[in-house]
C-alpha positions as CSV (number, residue, x, y, z in Angstrom):
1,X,29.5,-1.5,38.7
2,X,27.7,-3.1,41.5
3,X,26.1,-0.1,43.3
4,X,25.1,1.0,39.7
5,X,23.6,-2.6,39.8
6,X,22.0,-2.5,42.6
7,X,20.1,1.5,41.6
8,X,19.0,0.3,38.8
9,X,17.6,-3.0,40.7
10,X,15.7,0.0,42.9
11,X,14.6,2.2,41.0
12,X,10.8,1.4,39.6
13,X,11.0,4.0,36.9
14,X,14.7,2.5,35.4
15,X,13.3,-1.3,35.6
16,X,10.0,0.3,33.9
17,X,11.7,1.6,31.1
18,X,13.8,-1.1,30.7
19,X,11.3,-4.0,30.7
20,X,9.0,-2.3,28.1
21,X,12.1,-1.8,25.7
22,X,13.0,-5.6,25.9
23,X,8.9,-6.7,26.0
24,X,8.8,-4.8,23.0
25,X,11.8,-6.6,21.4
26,X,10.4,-10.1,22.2
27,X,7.6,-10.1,19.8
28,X,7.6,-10.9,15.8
29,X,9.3,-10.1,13.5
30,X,12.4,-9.6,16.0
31,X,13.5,-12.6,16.5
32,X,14.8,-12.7,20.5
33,X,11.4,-14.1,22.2
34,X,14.1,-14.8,25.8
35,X,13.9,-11.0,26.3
36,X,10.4,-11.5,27.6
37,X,12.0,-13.6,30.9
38,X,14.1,-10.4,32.1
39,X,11.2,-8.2,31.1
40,X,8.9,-9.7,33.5
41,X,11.5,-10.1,36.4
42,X,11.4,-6.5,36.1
43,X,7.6,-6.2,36.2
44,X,7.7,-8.6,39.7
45,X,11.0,-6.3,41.0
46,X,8.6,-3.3,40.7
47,X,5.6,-4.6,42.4
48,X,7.9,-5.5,45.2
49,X,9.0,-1.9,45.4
50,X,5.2,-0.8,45.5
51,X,3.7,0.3,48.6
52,X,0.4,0.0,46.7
53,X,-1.8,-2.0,44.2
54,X,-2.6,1.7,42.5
55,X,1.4,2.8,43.2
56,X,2.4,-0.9,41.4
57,X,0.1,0.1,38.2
58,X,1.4,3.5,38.0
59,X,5.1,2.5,37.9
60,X,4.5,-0.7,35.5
61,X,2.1,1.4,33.1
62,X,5.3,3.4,31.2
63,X,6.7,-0.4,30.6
64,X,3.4,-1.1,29.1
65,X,3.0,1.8,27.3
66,X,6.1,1.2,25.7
67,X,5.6,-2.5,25.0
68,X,2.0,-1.5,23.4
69,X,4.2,1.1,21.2
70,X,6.9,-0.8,20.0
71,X,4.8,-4.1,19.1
72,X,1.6,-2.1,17.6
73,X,3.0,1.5,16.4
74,X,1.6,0.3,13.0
75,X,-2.2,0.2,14.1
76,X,-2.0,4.3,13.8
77,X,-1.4,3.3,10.3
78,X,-5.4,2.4,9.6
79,X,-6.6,5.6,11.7
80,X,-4.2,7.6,14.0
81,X,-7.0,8.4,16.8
82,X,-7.7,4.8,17.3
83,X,-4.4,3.5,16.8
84,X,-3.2,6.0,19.5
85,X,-6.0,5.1,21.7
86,X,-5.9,1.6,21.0
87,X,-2.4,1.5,22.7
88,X,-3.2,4.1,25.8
89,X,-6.2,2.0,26.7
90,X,-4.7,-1.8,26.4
91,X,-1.2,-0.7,28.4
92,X,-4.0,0.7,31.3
93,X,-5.8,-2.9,31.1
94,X,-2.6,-5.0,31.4
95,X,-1.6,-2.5,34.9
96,X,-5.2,-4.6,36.8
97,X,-3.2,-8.0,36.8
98,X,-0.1,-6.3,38.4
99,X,-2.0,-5.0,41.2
100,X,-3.3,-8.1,42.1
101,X,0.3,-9.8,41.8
102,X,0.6,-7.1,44.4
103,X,-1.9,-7.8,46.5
104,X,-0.7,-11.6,46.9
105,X,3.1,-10.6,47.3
106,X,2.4,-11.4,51.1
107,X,5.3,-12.8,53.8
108,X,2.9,-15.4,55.1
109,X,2.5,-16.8,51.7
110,X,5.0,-19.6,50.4
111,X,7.1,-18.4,47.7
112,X,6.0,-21.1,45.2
113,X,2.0,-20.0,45.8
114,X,2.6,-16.4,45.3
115,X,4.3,-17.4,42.0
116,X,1.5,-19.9,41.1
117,X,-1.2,-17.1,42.2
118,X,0.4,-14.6,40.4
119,X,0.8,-16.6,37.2
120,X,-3.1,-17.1,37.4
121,X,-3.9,-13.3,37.9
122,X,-2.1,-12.5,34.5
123,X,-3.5,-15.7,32.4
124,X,-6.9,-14.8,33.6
125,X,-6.6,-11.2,32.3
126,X,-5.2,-12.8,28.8
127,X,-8.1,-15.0,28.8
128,X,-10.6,-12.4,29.7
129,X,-9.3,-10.0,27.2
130,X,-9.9,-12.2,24.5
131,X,-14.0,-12.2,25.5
132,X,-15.3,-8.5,25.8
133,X,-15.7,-5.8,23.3
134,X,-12.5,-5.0,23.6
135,X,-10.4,-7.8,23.1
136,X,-7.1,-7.4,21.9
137,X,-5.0,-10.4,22.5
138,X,-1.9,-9.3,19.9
139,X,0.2,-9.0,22.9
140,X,-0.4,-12.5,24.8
141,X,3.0,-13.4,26.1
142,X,2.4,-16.9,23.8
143,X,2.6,-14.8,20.8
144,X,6.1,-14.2,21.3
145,X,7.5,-17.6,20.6
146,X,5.6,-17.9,17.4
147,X,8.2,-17.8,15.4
148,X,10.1,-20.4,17.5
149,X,7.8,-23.4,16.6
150,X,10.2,-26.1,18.1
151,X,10.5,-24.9,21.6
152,X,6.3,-24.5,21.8
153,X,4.7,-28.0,20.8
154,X,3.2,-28.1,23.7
155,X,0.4,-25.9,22.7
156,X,-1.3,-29.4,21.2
157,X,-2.2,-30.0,25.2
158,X,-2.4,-26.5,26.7
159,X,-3.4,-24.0,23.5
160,X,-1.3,-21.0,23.3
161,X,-2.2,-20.0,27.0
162,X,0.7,-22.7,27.9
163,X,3.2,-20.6,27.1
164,X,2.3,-17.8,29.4
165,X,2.2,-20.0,32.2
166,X,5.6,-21.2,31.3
167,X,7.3,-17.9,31.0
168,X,5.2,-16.0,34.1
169,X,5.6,-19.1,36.3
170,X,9.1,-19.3,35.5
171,X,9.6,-15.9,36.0
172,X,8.0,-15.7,39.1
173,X,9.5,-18.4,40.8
174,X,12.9,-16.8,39.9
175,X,11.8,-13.9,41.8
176,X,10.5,-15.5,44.4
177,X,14.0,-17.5,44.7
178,X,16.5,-14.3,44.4
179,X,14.2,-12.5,47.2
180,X,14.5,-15.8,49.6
181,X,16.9,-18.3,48.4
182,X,16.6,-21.9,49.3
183,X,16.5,-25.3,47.9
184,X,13.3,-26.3,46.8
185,X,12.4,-23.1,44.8
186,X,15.6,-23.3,42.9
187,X,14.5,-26.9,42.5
188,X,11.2,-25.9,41.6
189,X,12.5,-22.8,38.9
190,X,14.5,-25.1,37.4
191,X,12.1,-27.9,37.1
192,X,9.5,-24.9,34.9
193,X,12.3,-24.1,33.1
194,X,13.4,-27.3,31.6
195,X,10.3,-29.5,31.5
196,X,8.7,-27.3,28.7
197,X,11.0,-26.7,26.2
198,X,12.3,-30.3,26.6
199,X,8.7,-31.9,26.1
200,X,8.4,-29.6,22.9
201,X,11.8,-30.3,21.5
202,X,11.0,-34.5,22.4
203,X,7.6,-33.7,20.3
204,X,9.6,-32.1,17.1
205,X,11.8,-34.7,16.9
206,X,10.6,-37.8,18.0
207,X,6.7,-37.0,16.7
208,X,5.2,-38.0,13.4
209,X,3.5,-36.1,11.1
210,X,-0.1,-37.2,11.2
211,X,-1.4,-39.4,8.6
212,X,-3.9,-38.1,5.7
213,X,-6.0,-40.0,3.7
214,X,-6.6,-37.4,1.2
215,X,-5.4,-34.0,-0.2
216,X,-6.8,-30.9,-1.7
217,X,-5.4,-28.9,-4.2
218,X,-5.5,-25.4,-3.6
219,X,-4.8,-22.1,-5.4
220,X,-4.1,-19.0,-3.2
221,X,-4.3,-15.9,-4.8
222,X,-2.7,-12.2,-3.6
223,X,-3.4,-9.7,-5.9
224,X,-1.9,-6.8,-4.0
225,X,-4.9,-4.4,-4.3
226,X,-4.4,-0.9,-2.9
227,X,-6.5,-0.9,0.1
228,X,-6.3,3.2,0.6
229,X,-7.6,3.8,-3.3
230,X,-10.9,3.1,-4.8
231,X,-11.4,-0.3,-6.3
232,X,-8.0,-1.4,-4.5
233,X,-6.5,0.7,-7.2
234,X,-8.5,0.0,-10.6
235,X,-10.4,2.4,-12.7
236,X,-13.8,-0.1,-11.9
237,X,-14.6,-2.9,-9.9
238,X,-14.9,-5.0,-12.5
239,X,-11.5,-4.2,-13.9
240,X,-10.2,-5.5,-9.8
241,X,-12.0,-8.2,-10.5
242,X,-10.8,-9.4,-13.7
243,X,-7.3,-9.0,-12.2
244,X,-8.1,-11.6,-9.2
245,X,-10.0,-14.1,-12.2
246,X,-6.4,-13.4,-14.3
247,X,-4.3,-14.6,-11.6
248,X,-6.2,-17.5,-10.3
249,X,-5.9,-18.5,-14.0
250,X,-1.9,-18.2,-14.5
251,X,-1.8,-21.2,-11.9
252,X,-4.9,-23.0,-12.0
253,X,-5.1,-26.9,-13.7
254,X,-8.0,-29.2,-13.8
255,X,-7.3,-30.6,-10.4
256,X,-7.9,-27.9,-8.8
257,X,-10.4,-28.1,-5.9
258,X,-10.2,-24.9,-4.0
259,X,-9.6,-21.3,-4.8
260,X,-9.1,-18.8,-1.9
261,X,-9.1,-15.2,-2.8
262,X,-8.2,-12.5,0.3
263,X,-10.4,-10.6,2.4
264,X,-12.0,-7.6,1.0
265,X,-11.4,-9.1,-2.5
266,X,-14.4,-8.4,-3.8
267,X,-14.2,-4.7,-4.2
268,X,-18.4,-4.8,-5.5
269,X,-20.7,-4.7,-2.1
270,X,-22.8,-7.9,-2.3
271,X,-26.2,-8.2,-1.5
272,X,-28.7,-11.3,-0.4
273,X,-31.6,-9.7,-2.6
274,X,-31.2,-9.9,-6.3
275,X,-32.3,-7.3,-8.4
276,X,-31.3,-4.1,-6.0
277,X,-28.4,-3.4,-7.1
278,X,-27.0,-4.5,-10.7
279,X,-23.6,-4.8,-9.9
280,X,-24.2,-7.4,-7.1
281,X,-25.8,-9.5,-9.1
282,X,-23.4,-9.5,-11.9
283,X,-20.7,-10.1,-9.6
284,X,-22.4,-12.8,-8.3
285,X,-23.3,-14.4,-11.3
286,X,-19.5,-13.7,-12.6
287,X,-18.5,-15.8,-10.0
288,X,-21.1,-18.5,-10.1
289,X,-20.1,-18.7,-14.0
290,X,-16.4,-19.2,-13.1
291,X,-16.9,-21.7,-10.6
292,X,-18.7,-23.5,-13.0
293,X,-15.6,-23.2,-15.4
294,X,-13.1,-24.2,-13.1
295,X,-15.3,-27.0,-11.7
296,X,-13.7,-25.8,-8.4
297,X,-15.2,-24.1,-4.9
298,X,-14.1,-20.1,-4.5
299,X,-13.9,-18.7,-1.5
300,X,-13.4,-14.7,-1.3
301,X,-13.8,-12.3,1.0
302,X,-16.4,-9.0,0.4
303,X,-18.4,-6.5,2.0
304,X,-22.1,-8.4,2.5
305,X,-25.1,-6.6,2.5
306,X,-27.9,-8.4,4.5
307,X,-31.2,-6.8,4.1
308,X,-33.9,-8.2,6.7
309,X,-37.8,-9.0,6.5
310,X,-40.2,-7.7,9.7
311,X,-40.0,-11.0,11.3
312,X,-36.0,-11.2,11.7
313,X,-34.8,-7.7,12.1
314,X,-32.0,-7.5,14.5
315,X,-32.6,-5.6,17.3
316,X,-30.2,-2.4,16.0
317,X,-30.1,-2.4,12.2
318,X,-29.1,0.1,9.6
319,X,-31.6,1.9,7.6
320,X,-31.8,2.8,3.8
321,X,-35.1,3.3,1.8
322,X,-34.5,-0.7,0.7
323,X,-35.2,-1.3,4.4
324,X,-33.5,-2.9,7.8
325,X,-29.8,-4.2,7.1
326,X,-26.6,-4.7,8.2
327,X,-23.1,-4.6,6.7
328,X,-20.8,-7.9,7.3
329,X,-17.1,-8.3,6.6
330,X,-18.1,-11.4,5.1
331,X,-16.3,-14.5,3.4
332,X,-18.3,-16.0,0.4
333,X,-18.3,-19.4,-1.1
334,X,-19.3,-20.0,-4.7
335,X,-20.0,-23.5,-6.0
336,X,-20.2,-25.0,-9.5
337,X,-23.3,-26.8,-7.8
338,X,-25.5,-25.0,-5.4
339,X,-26.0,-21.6,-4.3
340,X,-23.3,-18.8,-2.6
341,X,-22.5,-19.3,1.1
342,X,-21.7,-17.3,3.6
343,X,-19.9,-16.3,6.7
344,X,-20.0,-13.3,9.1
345,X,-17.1,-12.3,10.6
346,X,-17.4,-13.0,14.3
347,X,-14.0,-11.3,15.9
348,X,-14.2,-7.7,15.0
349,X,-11.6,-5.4,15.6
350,X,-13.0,-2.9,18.5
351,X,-13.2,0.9,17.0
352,X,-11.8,0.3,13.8
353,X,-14.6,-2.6,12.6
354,X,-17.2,-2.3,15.2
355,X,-18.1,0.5,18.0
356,X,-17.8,-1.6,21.3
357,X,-20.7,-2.2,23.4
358,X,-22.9,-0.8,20.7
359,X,-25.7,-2.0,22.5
360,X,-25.3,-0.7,25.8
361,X,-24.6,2.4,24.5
362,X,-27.9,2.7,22.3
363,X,-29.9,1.2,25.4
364,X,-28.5,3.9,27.9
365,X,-29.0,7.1,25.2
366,X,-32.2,7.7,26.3
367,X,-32.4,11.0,24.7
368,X,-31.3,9.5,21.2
369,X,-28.5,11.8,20.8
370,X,-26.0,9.6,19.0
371,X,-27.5,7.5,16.0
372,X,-25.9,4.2,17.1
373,X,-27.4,2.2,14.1
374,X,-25.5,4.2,11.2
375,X,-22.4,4.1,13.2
376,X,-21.9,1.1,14.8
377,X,-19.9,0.1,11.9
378,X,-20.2,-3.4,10.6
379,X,-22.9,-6.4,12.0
380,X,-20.9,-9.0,13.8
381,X,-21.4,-13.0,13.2
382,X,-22.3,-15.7,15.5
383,X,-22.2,-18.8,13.6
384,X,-18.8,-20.2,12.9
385,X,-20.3,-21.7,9.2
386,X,-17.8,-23.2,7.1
387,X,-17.2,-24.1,3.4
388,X,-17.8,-27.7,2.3
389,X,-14.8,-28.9,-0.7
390,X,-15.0,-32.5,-1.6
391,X,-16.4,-33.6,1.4
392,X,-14.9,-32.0,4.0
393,X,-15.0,-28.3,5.6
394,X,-12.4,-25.4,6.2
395,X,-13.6,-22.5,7.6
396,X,-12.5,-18.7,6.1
397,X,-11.2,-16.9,9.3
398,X,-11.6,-13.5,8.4
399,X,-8.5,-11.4,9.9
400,X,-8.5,-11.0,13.0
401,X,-10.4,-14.2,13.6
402,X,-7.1,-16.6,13.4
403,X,-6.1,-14.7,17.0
404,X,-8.9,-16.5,18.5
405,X,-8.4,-20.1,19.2
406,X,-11.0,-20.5,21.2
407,X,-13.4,-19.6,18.2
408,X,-11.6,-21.6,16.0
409,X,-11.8,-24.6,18.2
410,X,-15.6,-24.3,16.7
411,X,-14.6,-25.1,13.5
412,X,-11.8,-28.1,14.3
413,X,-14.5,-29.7,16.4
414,X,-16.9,-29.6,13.6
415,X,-14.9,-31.3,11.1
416,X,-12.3,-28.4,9.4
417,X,-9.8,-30.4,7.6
418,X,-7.6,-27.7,7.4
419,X,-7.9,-23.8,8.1
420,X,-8.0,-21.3,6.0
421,X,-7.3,-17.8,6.9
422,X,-8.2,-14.4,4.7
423,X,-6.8,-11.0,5.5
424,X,-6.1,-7.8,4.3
425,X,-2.6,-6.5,5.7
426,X,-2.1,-3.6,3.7
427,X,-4.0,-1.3,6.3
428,X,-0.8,-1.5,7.8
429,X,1.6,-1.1,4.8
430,X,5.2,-2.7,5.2
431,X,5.7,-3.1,8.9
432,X,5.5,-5.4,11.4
433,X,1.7,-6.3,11.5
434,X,1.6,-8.1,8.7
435,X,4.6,-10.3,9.8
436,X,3.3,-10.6,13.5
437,X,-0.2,-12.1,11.5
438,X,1.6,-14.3,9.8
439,X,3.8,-15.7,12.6
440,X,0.6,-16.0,14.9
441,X,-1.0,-18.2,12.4
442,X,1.7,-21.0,12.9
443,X,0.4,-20.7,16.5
444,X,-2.7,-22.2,15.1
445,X,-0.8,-24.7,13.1
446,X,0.5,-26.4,16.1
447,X,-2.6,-25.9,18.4
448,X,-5.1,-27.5,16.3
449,X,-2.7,-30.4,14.1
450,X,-4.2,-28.6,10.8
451,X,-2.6,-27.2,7.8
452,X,-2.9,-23.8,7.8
453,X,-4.0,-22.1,4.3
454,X,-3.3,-18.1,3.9
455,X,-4.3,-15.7,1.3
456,X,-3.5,-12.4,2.4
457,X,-4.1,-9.2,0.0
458,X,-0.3,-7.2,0.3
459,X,1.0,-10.8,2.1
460,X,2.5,-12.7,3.5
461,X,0.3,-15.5,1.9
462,X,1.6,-19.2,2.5
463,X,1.2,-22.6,3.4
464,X,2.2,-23.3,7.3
465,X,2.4,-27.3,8.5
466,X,0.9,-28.3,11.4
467,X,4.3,-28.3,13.4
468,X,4.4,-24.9,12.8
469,X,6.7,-24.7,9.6
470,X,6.2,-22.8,7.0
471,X,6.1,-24.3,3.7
472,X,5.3,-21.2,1.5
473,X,5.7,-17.6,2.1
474,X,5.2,-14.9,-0.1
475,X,6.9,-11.8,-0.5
476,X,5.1,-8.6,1.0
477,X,3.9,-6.1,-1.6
478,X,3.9,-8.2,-4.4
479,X,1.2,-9.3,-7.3
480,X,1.2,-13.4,-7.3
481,X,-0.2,-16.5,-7.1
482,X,0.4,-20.2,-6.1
483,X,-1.2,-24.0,-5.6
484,X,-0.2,-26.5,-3.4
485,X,-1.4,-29.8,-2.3
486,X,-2.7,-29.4,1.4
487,X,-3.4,-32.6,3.2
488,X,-6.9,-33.1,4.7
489,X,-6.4,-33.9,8.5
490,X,-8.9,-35.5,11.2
491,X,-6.9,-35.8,14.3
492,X,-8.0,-33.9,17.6
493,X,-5.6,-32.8,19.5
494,X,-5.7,-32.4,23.6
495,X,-6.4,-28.9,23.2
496,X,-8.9,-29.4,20.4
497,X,-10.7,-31.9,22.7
498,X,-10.5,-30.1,26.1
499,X,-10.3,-26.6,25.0
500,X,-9.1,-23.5,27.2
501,X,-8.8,-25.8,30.3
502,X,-5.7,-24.0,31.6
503,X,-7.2,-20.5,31.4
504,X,-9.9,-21.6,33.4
505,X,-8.0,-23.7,36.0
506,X,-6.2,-20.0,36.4
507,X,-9.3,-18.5,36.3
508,X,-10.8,-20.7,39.8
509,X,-6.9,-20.5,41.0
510,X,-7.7,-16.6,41.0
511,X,-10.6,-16.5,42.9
512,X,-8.4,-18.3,45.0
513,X,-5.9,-15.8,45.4
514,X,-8.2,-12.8,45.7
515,X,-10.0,-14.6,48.5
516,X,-6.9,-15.9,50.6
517,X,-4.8,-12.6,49.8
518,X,-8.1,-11.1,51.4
519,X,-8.3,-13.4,54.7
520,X,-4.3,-12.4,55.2
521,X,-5.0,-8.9,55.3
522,X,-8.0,-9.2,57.6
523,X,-6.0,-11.2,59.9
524,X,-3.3,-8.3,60.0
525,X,-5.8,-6.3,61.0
């Protein structure tokens, strides 16, 4: 048994295997987050093994591959070529932290700074992945634990980023301590162990909830449309929406103050000119009407058609003989008492939503080959606008959006009550996306001290507390509707106050590492 041990312990391509299987069995809806410790003290046995940053990426890249395959098989669902893309390209992005965990895996170095320097190589890539054209945060190592609210309160003070530096640290510095055993590292490891889980466990029971002053009652509406037929399954448009106006009047009462309808609900394409296009207008006034019936804000997602004048063209619009515009996967907000709002999706999800660097690529086709202004698929928003319901705001995070704290910090700094999140899972049909989404939203929760508020077409809609619990929870695949009284909450938390001050610590720690794990090798030399 031991010198099978101690083969696998050397063999890269054994450990490789191994830690993608148990990364990929960490994450939602599996519920065994602990898997990700040994998974990683693979990842650090390999680069050890290495005899090179590019030999270290090659031999971790099949554990990523696999990690990308188990956790996200379901985004070949939507389209197979970017799905299978998708995974090929993030597992190549997640092998450039490894080889600079490589590069500081020096015998000069204390064991504790090559952990710490390691740790901020890989929070800097999760952090820097979440800001290009390509971001695809799904597999940050804090998304694991999402379903394991107790043992992550912590996130109030560090945002979700704490959590990787709690498991790679830990990790790490358990490494570190089997290669070289002494006192103050297994001091230290045990120390990064405890300290985290103990301050979240003393914040769960020992915390209060926070005090409200008020509470809004909201109706959250899942009409389980088809998202692969016409008109989410219908014969018309009008006839899916109808079915979204029948259910929203099963449960609504005349205390109701907020109706929140799922993205892509609106199966009419909506324009900001009148008179264009007949059936935008009657949708819009349809709406207007029942807002005015139900005395009540609606909030619904839709395709947004935004035609432009000369003077504020964007700089690579679509064309049609109407003139410059763009397509937005929008949320609207119609108002008994002023006109329809709206907000542009700002997170878009690369390929599938959007063409990345669409801008770069038009500037560099000199030649005009590709027609980068039909394709680029849909305009993305800038301005994180939210809706106003009895004096205060809750934004509509559109999807993908409710990944991205550090965009939704926007909208808790600027007064969001609560947060509301609209999705459409069914691209997916009934796997594990739609239960990861769900389970990353109580990430949120707990970040920000805010209700969280979730409409989702297919589901899971529900309620989710600001510890992380889950209040309601709809089935998946299932026509239905609810309302619930959501508390309206004004506290800032560390993290809503200080933002991603941890990732940016790891980001100057980094430049650190680079720099020092440079001046070693020089001095070799």
């Amino acid at each position: 048994m031991k010198h099978t041990m101690q083969k696998f312990w050397n063999n890269s391509w054994l450990l490789s295997v191994m830690a993608g299987i148990l990364l990929g069995l960490s994450y939602p809806p599996i519920p065994l987050p602990f898997l990700i410790f040994p998974a990683f003290l693979f990842i650090f046995r390999i680069v050890d093994l290495s005899d090179s940053a590019r030999e270290a990426a090659y031999k971790v890249y099949p554990a990523f591959l696999i990690w990308n395959i188990i956790t996200t098989y379901w985004l070949v669902m939507a389209t197979v070529a970017g799905g299978v893309a998708a995974i090929l390209a993030n597992a190549a992005v997640m092998t450039i932290p490894v080889m600079l965990q490589y590069k500081v895996q020096q015998p000069n170095f204390s064991p504790w700074l090559i952990a710490l320097f390691q740790t901020a190589f890989w929070l800097s890539y999760e952090y820097l992945h979440h800001l290009w054209d390509l971001a695809w945060p799904w597999l940050a190592v804090g998304n694991a634990w999402a379903n394991v609210p107790q043992l992550v309160q912590y996130i109030s003070v560090t945002g979700y980023w704490g959590i990787s530096f709690w498991v790679i640290f830990a990790v790490a510095l358990g490494y570190q301590y089997l290669k070289k055993p002494n006192q103050s590292t297994k001091m230290a490891l045990i120390s990064v162990l405890l300290i985290f889980p103990i301050w979240s466990i003393s914040i769960s029971f020992f915390g209060s909830e926070t005090d409200h002053q008020q509470t809004h009652k909201v109706v959250v509406v899942q009409p389980n449309f088809d998202s692969y037929e016409p008109n989410g399954g219908f014969d018309s448009a009008q006839q899916a929406n109808n079915h979204l106006l029948a259910l929203t009047d099963s449960v609504i009462t005349e205390k109701t103050q907020l109706i929140v309808w799922p993205e892509n609900a609106v199966q009419n394409q909506i324009l900001n000119i009148d008179g264009y296009r007949s059936s935008s207008d009657q949708t819009k006034n349809q709406l207007n009407n029942y807002a005015n019936k139900w005395d009540a804000k609606l909030i619904t997602g839709a395709t947004f058609f935004e035609f432009y004048q000369n003077s504020d063209t964007p700089s690579l619009p679509r064309t049609n003989k109407r003139g410059a515009y763009l397509a937005f996967n929008a949320a609207l907000g119609f108002y008994p008492d002023k006109p329809m709002e709206t907000y542009r999706k700002h997170n878009l999800v690369p390929i599938v939503e959007r063409i990345p660097f669409v801008h770069f690529l038009n500037t560099i086709d000199v030649f005009g080959w590709v027609d980068w202004n039909q394709i680029q698929g849909y305009g993305k928003g800038h301005h994180p606008d939210q809706f106003s319901v009895n004096g205060t705001a809750t934004p509509a995070l559109i999807c993908y959006d409710s990944v991205f704290p550090n965009w939704i910090l926007n909208y808790v700094r600027n007064g969001a009550g609560y947060l509301t999140i609209i999705t459409n899972d069914g691209w997916w049909g009934n796997t594990s996306g739609h239960s990861q989404h769900f389970a990353y939203a109580r990430l949120r929760a707990i970040e920000f001290d805010r209700w969280i508020v979730r409409s989702a077409n297919n589901g899971i809609s529900g309620i989710i507390a600001p510890d992380g619990s889950v209040k309601v929870e709809t089935p998946y695949w299932k026509t239905t509707a609810f309302n619930y009284d959501v508390p309206v909450l004004t506290s800032q938390t560390f993290y809503t106050r200080f933002g991603d001050w941890l990732p940016y610590l790891m980001m100057a720690l980094s430049v650190f590492g680079i720099g020092f794990s440079f001046l070693s090798m020089k001095n070799k030399n």
